[in-house]
Structure formats: structure tokens, C-alpha cells
N, C-alpha and C positions, 0 to 999 in steps of 0.2 A: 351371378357368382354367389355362392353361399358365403353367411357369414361366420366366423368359427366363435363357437362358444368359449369365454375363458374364465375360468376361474378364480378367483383370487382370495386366498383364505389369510387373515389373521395371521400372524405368530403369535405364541402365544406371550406376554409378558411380565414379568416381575411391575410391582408399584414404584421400585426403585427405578426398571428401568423406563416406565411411562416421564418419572420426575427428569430422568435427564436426556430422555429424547422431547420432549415440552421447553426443555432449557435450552437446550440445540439448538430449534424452532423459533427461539424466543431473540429478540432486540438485546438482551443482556449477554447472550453467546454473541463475542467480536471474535472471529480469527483474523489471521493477517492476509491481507493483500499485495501481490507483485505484479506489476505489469507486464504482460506477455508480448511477446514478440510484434505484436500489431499495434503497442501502445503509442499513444503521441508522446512526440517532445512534450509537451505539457507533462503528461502524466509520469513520463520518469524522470524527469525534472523533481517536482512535488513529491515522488516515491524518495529521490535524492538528500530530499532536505529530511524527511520524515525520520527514514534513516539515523542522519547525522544525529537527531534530537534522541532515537532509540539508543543507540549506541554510547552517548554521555548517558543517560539515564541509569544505564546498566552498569557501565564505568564508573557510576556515582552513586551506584545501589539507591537509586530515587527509585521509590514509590509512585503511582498514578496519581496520589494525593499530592506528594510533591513536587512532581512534574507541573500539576494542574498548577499547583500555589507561583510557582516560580513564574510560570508563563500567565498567570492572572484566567484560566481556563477551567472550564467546570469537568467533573471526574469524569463524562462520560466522553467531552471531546477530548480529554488529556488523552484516555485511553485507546480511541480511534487516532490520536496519532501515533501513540507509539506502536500502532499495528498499520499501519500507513493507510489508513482508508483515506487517499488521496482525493476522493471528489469530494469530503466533506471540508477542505478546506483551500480559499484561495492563496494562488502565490506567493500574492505578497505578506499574506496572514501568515504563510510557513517559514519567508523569508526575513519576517522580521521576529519569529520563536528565535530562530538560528540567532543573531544579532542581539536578543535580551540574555542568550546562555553566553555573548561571544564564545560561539564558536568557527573555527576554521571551518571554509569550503569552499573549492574551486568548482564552477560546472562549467562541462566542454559540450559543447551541442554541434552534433556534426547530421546533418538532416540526410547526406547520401549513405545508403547502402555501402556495404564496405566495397562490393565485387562493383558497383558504380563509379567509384573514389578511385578504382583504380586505372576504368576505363576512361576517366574524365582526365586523371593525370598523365595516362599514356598519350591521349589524342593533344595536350596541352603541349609536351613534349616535342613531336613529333612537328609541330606549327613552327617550332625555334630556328 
């Protein structure tokens, strides 16, 4: 089998835009993270609390600096929480931010599938 030649040329770029695809690239660009349909209990658990602490934050026009101050947190994990990067922090590390802001939260953890939940309550039924 032949193999196909391919080319791949440059675009060409501005110095502005090298500076912010480099920053993109970089440890200082955080976006946010959500859990996607495959995620564990764990992860949208900890997505849960992340959340709750984003949400006062914003409600309370806090800054990352004072997020950080309030939870005793350096600027860079303040910031990875309020973007939920949930593997940088354990549960109960998340669960006791929630608890230093008293805030409210109930979490419901339901492990079956919804269309499971229903065939497990149907066959439950039917046993009566």
C-alpha cells in the first residue's frame, strides 16, 4: 500500500496571537470542568460541592484572592476550585470548604440508571 504524502503548512501569525495561543497551552489557562455522563459518584459528588463554593463566591462578588483567604488556600487551588477541577481536591478537603463558608447542601446519590430504578421498582412490585 502506498503512503500518502501530507502536508502541513503554518498559518501564518500575529506576535499577539503566538502570546495567547502560548497562554492557552500554558498551566495559567484553567477552564472549567464538568463531568460527563460516564463520570463516577465521586466526581459529581466533588463537581457538587465545587459548585456550591462557585456559586457563593459569585453571590458574594469574592474574588480568587478571597476565596483563597477565606478557605486558607493558595491563589492557584482557590482558582481550580472555583472552575471545579475536581481531581485536584479530596472530598473531604471539599467538604469541609462548604462547612468553613456554612453553606447549605443536600447530596442525593442514586448509583442505578434512571430506566434501571425503574425496572428494579417494577420487578419489587410485582413480588407483593
Amino acid at each position: 500500500m502506498k503512503k500518502a504524502n501530507i502536508l502541513i503548512e503554518k498559518v501564518p501569525t500575529t506576535p499577539e496571537e503566538e502570546k495567547l495561543f502560548k497562554w492557552l497551552e500554558s498551566d495559567e489557562c484553567l477552564g472549567n470542568w464538568m463531568p460527563g455522563e460516564d463520570a463516577t459518584v465521586l466526581e459529581k459528588t466533588k463537581y457538587q460541592f465545587c459548585q456550591v463554593v462557585t456559586k457563593y463566591a459569585l453571590e458574594n462578588n469574592f474574588s480568587e484572592e478571597e476565596v483563597a483567604e477565606h478557605l486558607s488556600l493558595n491563589k492557584l487551588s482557590a482558582a481550580k476550585l472555583l472552575r471545579s477541577w475536581t481531581e485536584s481536591f479530596a472530598l473531604d478537603s471539599l467538604i469541609s470548604y462548604v462547612e468553613k463558608l456554612h453553606l447549605p447542601l443536600n447530596i442525593k446519590i442514586d448509583f442505578a440508571p434512571e430506566s434501571e430504578r425503574k425496572r428494579v421498582s417494577n420487578h419489587s412490585l410485582s413480588e407483593k
